[in-house]
N, CA, C and O atoms as a printed pandas DataFrame, in Angstrom:
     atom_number atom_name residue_name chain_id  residue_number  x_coord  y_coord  z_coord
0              1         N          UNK        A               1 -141.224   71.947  -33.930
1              2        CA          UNK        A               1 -141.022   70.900  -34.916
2              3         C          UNK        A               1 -141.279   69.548  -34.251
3              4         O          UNK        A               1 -140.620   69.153  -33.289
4              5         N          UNK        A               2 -142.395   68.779  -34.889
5              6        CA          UNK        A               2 -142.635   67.162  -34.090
6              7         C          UNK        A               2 -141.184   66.912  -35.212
7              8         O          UNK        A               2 -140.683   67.414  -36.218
8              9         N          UNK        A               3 -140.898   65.470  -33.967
9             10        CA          UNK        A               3 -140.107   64.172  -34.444
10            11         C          UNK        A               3 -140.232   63.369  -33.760
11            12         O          UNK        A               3 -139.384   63.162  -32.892
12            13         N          UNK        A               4 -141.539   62.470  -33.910
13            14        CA          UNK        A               4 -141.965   61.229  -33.150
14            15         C          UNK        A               4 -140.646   60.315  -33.180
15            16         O          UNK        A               4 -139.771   60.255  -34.044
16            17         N          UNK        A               5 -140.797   59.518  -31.781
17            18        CA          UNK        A               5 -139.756   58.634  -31.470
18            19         C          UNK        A               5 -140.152   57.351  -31.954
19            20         O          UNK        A               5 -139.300   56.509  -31.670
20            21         N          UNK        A               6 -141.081   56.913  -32.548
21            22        CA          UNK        A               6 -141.655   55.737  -32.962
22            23         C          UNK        A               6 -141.131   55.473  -34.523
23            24         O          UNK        A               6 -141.252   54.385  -35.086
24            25         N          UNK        A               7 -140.425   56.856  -35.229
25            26        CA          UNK        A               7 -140.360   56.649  -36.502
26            27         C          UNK        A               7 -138.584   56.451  -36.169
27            28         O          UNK        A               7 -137.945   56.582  -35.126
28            29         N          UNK        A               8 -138.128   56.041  -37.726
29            30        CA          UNK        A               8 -136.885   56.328  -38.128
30            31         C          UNK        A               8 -136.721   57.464  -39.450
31            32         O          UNK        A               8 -137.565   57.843  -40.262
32            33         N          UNK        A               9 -135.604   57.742  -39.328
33            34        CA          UNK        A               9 -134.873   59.030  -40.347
34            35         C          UNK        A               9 -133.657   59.193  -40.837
35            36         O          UNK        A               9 -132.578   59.039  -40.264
36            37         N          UNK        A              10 -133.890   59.522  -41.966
37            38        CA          UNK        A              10 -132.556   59.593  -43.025
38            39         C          UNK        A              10 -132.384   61.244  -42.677
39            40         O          UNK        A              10 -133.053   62.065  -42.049
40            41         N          UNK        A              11 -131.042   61.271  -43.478
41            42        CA          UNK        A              11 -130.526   62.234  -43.541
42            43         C          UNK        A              11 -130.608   63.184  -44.489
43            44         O          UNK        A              11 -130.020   64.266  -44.486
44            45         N          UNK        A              12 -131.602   62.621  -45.579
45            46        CA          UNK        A              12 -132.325   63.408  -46.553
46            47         C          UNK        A              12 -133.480   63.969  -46.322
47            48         O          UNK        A              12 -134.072   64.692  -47.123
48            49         N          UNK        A              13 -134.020   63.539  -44.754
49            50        CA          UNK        A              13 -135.353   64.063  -44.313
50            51         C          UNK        A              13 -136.389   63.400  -44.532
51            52         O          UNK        A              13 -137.400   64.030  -44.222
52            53         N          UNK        A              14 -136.599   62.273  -44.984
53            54        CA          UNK        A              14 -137.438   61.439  -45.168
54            55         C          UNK        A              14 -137.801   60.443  -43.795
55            56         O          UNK        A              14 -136.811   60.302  -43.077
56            57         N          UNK        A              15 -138.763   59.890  -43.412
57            58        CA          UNK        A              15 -138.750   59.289  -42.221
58            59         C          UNK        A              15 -139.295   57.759  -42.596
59            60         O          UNK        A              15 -140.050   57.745  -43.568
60            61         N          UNK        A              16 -139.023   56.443  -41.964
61            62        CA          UNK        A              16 -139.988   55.584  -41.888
62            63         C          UNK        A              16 -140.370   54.800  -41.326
63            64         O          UNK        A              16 -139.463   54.428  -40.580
64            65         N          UNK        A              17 -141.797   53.861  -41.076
65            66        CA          UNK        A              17 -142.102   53.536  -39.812
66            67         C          UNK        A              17 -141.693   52.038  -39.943
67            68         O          UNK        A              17 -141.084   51.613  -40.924
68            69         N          UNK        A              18 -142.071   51.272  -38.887
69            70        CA          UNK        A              18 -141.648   50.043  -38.654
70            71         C          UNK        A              18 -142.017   48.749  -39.519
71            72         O          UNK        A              18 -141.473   47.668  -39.743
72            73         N          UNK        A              19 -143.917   49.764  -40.122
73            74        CA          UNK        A              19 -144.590   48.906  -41.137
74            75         C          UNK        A              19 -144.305   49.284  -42.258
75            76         O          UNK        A              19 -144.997   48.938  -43.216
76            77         N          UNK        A              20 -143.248   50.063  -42.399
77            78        CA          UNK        A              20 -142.640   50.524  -43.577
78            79         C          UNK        A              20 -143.203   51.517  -44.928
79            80         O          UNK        A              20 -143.107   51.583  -46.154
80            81         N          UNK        A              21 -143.918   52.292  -43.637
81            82        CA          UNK        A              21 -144.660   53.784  -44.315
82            83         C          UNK        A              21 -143.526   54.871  -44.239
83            84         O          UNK        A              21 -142.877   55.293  -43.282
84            85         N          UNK        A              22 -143.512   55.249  -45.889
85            86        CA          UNK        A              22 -142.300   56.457  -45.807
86            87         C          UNK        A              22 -142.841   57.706  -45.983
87            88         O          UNK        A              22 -143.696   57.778  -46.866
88            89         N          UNK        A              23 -142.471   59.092  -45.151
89            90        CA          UNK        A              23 -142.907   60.200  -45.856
90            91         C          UNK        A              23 -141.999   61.167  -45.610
91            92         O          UNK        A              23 -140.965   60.716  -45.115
92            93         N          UNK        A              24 -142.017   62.806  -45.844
93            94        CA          UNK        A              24 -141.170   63.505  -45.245
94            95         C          UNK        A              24 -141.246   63.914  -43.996
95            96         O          UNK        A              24 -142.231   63.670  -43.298
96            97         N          UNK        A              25 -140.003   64.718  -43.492
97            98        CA          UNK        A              25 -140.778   64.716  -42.010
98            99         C          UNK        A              25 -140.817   66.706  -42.210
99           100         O          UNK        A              25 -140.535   67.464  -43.138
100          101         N          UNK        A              26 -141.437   66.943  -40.473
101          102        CA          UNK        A              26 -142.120   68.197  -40.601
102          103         C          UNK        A              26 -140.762   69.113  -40.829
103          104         O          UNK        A              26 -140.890   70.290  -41.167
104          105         N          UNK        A              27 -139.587   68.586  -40.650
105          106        CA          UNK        A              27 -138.699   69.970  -40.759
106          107         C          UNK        A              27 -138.388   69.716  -42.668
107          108         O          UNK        A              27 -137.892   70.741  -43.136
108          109         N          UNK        A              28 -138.499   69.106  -43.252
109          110        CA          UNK        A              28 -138.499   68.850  -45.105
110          111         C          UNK        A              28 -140.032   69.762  -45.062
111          112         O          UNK        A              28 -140.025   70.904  -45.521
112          113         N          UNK        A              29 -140.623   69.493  -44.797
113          114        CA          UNK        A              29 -141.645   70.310  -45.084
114          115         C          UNK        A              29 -142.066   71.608  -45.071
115          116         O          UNK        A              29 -142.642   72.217  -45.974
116          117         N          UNK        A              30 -141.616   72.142  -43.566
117          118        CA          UNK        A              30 -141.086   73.797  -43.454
118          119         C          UNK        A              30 -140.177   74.011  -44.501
119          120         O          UNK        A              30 -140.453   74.682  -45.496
120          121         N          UNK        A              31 -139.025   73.419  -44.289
121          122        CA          UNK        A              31 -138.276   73.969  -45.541
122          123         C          UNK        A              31 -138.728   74.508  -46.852
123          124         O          UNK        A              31 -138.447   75.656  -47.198
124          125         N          UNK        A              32 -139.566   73.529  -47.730
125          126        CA          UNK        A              32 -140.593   73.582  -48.550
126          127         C          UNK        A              32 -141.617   74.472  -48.781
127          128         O          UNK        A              32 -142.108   74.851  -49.844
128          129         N          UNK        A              33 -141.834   74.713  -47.806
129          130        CA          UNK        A              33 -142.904   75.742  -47.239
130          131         C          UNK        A              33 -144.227   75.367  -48.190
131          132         O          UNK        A              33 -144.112   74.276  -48.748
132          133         N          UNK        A              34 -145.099   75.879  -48.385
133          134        CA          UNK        A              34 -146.549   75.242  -49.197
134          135         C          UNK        A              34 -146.313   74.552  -50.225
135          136         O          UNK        A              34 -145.857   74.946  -51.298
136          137         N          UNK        A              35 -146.703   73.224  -49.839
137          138        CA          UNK        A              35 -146.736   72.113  -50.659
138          139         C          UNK        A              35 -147.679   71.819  -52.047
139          140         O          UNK        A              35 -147.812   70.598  -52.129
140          141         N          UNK        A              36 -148.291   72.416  -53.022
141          142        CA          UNK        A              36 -148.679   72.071  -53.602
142          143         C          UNK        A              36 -148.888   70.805  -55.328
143          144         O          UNK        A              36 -149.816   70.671  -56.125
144          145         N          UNK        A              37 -147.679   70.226  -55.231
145          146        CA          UNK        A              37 -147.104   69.451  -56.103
146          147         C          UNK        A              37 -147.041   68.019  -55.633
147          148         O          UNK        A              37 -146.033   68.081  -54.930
148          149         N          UNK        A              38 -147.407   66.918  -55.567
149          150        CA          UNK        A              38 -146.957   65.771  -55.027
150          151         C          UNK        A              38 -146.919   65.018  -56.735
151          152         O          UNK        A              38 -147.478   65.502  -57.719
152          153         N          UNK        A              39 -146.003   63.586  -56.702
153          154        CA          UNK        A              39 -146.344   62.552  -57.946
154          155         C          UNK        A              39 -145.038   61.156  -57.248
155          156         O          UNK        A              39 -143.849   61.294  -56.961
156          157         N          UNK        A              40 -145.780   60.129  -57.194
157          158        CA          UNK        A              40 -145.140   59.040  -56.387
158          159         C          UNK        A              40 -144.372   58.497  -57.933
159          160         O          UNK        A              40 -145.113   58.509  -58.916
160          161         N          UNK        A              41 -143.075   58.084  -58.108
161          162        CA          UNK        A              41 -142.846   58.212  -59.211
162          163         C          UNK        A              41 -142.774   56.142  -59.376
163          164         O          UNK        A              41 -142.756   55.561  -60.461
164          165         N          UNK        A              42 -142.748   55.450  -58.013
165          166        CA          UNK        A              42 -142.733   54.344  -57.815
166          167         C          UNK        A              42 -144.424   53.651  -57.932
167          168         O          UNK        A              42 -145.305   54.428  -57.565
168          169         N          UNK        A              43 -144.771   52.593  -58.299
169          170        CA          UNK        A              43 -145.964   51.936  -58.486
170          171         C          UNK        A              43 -145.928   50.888  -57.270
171          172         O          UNK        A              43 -144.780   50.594  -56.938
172          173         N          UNK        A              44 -146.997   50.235  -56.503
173          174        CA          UNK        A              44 -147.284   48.892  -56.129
174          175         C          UNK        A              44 -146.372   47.531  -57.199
175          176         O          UNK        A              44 -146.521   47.271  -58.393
176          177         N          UNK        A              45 -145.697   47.071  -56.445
177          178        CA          UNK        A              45 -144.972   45.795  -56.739
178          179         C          UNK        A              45 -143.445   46.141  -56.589
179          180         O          UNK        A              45 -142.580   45.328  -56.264
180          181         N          UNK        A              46 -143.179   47.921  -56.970
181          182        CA          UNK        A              46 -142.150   47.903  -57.973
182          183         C          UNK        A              46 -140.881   47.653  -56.369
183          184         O          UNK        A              46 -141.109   48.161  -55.271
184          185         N          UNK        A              47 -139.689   46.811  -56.673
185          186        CA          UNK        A              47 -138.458   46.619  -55.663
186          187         C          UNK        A              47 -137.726   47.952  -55.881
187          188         O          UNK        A              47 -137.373   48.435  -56.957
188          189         N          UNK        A              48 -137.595   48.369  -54.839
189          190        CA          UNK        A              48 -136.709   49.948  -54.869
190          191         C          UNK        A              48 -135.207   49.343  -53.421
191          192         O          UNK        A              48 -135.170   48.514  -52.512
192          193         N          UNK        A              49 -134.281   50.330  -53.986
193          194        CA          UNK        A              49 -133.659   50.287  -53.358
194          195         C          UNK        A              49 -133.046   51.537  -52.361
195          196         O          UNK        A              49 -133.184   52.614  -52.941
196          197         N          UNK        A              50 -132.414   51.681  -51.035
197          198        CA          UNK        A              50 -132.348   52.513  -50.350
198          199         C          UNK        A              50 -131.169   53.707  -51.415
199          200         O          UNK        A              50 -130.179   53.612  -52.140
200          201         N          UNK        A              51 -132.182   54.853  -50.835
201          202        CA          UNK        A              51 -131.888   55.716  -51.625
202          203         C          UNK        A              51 -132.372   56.358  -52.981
203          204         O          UNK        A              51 -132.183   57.471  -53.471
204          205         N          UNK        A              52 -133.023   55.315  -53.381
205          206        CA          UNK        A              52 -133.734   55.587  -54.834
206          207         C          UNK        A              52 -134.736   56.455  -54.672
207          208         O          UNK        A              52 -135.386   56.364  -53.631
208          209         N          UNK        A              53 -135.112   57.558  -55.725
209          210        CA          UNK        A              53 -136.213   58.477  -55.385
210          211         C          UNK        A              53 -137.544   57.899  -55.980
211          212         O          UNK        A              53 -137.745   57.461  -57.113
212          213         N          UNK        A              54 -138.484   58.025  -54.808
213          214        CA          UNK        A              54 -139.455   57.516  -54.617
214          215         C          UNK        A              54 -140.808   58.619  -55.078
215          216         O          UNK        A              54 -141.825   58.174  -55.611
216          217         N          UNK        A              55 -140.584   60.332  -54.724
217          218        CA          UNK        A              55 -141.482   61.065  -55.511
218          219         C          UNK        A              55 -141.049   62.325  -55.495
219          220         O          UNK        A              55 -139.910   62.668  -55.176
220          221         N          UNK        A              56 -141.880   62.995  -55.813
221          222        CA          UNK        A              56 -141.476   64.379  -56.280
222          223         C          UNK        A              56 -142.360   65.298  -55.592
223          224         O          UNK        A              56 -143.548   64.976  -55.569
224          225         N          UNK        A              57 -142.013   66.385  -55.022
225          226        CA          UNK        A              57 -142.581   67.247  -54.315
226          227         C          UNK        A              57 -142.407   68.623  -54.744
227          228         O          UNK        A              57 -141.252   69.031  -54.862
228          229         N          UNK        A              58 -143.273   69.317  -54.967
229          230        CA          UNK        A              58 -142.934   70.709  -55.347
230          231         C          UNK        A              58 -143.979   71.617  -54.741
231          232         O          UNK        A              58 -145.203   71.486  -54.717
232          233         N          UNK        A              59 -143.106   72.688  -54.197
233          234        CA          UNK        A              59 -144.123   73.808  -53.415
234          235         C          UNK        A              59 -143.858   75.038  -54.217
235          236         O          UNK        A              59 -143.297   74.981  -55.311
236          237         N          UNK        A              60 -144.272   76.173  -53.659
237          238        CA          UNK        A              60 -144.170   77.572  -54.490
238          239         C          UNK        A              60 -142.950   78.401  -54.298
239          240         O          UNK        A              60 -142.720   79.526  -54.742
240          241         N          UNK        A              61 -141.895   77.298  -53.231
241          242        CA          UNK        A              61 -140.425   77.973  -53.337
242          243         C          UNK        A              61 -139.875   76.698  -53.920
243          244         O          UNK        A              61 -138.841   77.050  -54.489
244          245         N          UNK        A              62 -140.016   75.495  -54.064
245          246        CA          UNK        A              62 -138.991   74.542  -54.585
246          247         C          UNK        A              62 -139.474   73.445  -54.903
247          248         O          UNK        A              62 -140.609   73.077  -54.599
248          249         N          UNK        A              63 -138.725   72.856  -55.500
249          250        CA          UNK        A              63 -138.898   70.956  -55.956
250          251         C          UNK        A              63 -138.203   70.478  -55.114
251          252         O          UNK        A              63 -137.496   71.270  -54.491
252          253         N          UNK        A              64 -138.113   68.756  -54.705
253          254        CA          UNK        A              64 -137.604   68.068  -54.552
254          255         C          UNK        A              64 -137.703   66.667  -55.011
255          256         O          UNK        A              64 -138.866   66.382  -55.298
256          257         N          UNK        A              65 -136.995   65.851  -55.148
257          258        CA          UNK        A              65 -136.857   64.938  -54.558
258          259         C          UNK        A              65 -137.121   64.215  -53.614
259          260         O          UNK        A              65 -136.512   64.658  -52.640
260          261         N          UNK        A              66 -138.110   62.700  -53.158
261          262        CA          UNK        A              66 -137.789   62.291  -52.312
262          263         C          UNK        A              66 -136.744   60.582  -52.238
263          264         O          UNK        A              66 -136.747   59.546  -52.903
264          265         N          UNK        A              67 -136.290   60.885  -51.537
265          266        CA          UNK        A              67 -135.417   59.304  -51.585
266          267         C          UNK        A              67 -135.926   58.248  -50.620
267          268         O          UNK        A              67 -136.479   58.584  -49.572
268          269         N          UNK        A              68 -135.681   56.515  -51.078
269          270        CA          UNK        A              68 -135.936   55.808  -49.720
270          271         C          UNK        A              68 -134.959   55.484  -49.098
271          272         O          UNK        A              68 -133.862   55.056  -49.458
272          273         N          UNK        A              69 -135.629   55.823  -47.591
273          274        CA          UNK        A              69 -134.542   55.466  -46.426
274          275         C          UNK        A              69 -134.216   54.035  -46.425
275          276         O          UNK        A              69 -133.289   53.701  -45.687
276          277         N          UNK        A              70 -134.662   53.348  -46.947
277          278        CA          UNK        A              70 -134.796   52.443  -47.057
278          279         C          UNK        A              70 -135.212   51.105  -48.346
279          280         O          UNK        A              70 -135.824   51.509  -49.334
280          281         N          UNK        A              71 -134.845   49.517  -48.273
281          282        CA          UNK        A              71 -135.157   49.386  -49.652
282          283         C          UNK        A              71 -136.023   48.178  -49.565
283          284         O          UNK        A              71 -136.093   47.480  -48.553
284          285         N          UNK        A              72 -136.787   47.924  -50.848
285          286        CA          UNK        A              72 -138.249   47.135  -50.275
286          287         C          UNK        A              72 -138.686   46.743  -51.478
287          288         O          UNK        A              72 -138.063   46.923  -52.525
288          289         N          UNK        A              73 -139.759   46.201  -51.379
289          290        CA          UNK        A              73 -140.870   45.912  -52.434
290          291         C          UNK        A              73 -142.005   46.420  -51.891
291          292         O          UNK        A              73 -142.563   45.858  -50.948
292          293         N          UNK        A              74 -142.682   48.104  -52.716
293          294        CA          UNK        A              74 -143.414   48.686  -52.729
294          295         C          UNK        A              74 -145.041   47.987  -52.435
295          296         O          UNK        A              74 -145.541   47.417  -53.405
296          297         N          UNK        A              75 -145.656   48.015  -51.451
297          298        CA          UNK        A              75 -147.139   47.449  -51.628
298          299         C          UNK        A              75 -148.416   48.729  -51.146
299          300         O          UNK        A              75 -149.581   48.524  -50.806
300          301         N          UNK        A              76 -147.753   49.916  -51.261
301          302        CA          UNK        A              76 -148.856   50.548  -51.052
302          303         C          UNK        A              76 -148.332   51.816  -51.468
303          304         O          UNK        A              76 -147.176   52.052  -51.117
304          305         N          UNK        A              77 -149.070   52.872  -52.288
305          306        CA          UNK        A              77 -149.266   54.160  -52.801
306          307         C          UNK        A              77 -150.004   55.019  -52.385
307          308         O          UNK        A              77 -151.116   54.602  -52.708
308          309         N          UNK        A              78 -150.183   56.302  -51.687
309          310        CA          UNK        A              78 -150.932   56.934  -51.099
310          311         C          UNK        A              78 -151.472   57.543  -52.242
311          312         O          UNK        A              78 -150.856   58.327  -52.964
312          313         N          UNK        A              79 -152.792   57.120  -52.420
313          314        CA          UNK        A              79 -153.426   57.772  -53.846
314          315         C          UNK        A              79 -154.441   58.696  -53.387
315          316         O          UNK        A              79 -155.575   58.726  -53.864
316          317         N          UNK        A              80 -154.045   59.419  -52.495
317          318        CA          UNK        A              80 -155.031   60.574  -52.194
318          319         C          UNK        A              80 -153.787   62.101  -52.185
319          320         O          UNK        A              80 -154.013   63.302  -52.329
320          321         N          UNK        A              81 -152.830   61.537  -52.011
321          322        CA          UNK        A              81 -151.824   62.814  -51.753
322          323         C          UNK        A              81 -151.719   63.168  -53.117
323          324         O          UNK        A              81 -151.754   64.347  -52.765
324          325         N          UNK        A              82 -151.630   63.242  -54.253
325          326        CA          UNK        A              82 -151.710   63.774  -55.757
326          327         C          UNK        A              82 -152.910   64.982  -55.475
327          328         O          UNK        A              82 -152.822   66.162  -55.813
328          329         N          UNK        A              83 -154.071   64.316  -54.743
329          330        CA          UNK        A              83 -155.130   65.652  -55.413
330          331         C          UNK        A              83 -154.931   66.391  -53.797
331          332         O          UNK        A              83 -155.960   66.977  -53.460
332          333         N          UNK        A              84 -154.007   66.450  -52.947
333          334        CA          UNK        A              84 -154.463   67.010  -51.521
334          335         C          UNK        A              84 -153.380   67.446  -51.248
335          336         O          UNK        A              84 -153.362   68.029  -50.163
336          337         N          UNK        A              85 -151.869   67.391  -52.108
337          338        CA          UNK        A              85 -150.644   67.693  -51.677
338          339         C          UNK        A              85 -150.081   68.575  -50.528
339          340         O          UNK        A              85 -148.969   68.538  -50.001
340          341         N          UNK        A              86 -151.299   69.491  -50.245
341          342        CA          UNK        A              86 -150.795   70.423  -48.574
342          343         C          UNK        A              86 -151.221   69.497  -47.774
343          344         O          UNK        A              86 -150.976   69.811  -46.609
344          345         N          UNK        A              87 -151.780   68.435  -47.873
345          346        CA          UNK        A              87 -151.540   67.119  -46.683
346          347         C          UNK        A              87 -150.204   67.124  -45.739
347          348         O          UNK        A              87 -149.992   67.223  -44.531
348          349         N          UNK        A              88 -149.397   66.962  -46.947
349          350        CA          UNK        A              88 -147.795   67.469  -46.250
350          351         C          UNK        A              88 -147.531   68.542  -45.403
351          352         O          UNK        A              88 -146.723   68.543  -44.475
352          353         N          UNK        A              89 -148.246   69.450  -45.762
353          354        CA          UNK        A              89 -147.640   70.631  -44.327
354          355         C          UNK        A              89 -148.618   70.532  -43.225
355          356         O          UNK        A              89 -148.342   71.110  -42.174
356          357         N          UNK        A              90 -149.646   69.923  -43.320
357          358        CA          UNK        A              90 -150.950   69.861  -42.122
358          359         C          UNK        A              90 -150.255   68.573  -41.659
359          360         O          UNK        A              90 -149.720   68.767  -40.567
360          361         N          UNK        A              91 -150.079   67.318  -42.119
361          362        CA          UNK        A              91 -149.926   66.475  -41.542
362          363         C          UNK        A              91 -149.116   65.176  -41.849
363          364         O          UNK        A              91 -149.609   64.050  -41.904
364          365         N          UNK        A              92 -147.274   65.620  -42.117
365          366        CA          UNK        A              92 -147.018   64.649  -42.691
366          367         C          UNK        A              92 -146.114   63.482  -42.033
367          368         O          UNK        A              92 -145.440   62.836  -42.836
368          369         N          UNK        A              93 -146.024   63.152  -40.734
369          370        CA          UNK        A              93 -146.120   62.100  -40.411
370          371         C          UNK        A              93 -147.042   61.294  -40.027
371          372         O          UNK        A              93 -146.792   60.368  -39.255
372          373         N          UNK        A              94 -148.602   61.593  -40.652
373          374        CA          UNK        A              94 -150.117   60.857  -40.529
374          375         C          UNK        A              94 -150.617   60.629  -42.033
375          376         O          UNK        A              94 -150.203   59.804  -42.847
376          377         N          UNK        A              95 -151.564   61.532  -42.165
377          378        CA          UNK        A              95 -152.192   61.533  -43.542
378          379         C          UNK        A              95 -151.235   61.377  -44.840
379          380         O          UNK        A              95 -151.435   60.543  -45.723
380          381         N          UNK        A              96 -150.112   62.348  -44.825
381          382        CA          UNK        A              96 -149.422   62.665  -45.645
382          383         C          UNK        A              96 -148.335   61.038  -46.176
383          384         O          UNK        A              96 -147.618   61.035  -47.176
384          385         N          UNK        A              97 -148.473   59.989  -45.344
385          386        CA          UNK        A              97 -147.551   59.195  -45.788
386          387         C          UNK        A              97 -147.454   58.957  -47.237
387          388         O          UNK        A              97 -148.403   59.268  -47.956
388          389         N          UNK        A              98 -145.940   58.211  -47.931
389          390        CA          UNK        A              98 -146.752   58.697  -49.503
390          391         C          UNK        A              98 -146.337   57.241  -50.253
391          392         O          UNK        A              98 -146.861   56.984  -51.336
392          393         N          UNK        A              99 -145.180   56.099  -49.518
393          394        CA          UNK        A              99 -145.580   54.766  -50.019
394          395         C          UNK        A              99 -145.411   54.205  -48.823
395          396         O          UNK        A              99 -145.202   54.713  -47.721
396          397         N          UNK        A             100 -145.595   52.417  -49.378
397          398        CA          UNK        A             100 -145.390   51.410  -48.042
398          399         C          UNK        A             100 -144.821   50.889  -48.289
399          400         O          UNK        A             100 -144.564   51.255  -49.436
400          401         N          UNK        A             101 -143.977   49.713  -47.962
401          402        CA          UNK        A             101 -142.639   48.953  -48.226
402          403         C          UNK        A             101 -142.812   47.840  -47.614
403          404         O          UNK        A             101 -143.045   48.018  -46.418
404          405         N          UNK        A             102 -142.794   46.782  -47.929
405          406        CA          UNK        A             102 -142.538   45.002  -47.547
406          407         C          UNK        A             102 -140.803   45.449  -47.538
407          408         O          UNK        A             102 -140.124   45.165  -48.525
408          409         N          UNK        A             103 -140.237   46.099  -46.446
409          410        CA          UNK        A             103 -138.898   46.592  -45.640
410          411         C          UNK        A             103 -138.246   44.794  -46.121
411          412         O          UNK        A             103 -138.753   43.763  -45.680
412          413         N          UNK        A             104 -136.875   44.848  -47.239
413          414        CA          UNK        A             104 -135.969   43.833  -47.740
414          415         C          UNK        A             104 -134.986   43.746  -46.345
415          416         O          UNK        A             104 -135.290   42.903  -45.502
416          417         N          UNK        A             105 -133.755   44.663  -46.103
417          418        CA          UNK        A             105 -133.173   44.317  -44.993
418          419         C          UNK        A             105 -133.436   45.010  -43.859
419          420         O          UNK        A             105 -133.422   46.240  -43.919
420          421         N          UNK        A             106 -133.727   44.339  -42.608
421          422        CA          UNK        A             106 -133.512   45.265  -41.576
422          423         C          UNK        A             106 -132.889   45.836  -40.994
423          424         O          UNK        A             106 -133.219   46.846  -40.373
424          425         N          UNK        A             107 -131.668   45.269  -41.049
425          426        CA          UNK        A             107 -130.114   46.046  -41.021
426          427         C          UNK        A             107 -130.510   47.912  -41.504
427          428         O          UNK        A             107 -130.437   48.891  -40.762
428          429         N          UNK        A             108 -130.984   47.856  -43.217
429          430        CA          UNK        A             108 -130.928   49.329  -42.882
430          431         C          UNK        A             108 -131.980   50.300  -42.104
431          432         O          UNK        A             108 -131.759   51.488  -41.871
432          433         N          UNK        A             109 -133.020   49.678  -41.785
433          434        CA          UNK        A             109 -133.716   50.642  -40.908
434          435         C          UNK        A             109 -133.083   50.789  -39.722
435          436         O          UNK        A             109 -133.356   51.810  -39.091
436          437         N          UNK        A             110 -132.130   49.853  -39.155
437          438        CA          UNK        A             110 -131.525   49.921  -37.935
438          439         C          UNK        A             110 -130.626   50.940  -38.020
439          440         O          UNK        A             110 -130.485   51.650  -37.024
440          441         N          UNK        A             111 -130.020   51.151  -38.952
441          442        CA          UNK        A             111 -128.914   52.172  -39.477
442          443         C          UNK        A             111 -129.265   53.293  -39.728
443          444         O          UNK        A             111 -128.477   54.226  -39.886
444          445         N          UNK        A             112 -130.481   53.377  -39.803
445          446        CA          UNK        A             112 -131.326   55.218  -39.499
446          447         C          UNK        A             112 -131.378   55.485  -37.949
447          448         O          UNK        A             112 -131.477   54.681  -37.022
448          449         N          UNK        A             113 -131.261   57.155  -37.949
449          450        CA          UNK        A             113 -131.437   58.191  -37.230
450          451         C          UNK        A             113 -132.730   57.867  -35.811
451          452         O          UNK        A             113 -133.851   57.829  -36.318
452          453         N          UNK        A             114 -132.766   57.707  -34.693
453          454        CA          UNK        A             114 -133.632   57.895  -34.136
454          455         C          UNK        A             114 -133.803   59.402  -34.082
455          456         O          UNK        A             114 -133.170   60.263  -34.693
456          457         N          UNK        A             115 -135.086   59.565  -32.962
457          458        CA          UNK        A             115 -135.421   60.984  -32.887
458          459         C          UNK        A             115 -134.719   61.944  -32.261
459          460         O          UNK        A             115 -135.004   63.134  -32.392
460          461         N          UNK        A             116 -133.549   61.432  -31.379
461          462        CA          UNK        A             116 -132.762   62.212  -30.997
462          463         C          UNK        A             116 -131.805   62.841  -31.890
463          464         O          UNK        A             116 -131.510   63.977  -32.262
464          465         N          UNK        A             117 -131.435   61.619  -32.086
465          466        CA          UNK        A             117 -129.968   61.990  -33.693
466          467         C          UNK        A             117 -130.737   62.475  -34.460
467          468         O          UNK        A             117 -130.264   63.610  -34.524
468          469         N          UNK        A             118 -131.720   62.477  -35.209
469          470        CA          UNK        A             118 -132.495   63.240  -36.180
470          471         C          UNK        A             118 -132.594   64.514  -35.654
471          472         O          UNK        A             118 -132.166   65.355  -36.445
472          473         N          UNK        A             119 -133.213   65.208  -34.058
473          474        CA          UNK        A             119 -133.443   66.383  -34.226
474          475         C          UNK        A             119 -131.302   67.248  -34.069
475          476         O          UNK        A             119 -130.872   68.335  -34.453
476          477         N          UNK        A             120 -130.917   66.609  -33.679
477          478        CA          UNK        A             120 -130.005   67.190  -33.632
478          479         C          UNK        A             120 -129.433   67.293  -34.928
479          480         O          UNK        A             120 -128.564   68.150  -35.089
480          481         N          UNK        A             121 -129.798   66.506  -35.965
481          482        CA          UNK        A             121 -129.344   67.163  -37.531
482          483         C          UNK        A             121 -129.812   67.806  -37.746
483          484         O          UNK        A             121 -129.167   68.845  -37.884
484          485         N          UNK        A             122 -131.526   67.924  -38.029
485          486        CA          UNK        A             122 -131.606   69.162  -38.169
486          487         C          UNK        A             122 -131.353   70.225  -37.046
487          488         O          UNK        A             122 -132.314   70.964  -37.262
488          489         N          UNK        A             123 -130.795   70.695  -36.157
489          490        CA          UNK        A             123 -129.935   71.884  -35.510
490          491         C          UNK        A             123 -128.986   72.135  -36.753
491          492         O          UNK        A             123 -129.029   73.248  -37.277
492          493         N          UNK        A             124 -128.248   71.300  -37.189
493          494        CA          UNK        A             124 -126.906   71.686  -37.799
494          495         C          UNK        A             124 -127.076   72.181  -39.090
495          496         O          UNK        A             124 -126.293   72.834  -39.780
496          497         N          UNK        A             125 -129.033   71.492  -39.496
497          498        CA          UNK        A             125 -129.083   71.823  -40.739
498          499         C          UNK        A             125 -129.201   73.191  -40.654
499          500         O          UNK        A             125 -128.431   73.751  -41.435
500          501         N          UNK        A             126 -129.882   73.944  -39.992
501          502        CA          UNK        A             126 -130.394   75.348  -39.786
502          503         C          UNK        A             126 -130.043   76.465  -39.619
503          504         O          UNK        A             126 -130.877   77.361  -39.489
């Protein structure tokens, strides 16, 4: 299981970066197992707040939810993950990112998981 040290992570499994690219990370994705479903349910402009679900993921064992780790004013939509949705299991802390965020406080990215504390949740998740 990667968990780059460059990202941050919630506890819902979602990860995000410093330029404020959110996606899931590879252990949400195993879980999931084949991804074929993606739909970003947020647009460019729209202000979200941490925690709010941001898209929807569905594979051939489950749906989810995704939430933000964080809260922002949306400026970018990955508009290729709708028609490519196993992006997510090949590659989803790269290709697979699925919005971007003009990041409101920094306080809460500071308040996410590095990669240590992250892999050790998931241990407990498992």
């Amino acid at each position: 299981m990667k968990i780059p040290s460059s990202l941050k992570y919630a506890e819902s499994n979602e990860w995000i970066s410093a330029d404020g690219k959110i996606g899931i990370t590879d252990f949400a994705q195993s879980q999931l197992s084949d991804v074929v479903f993606f739909e970003a349910v947020v647009a460019i402009g729209d202000t979200i707040k941490k925690g709010d679900i941001i898209a929807t993921v569905e594979s051939v064992k489950a749906a989810a939810d995704v939430y933000a780790p964080a809260g922002g004013k949306v400026t970018a939509v990955n508009e290729d993950l709708p028609g490519t949705p196993d992006t997510l299991n090949r590659d989803p802390y790269g290709a697979a990112w699925m919005i971007q965020l003009e990041l409101g406080d920094p306080a809460e990215l500071a308040a996410l998981m590095d990669a240590a504390s992250y892999e050790k949740h998931c241990e407990e998740q498992s």
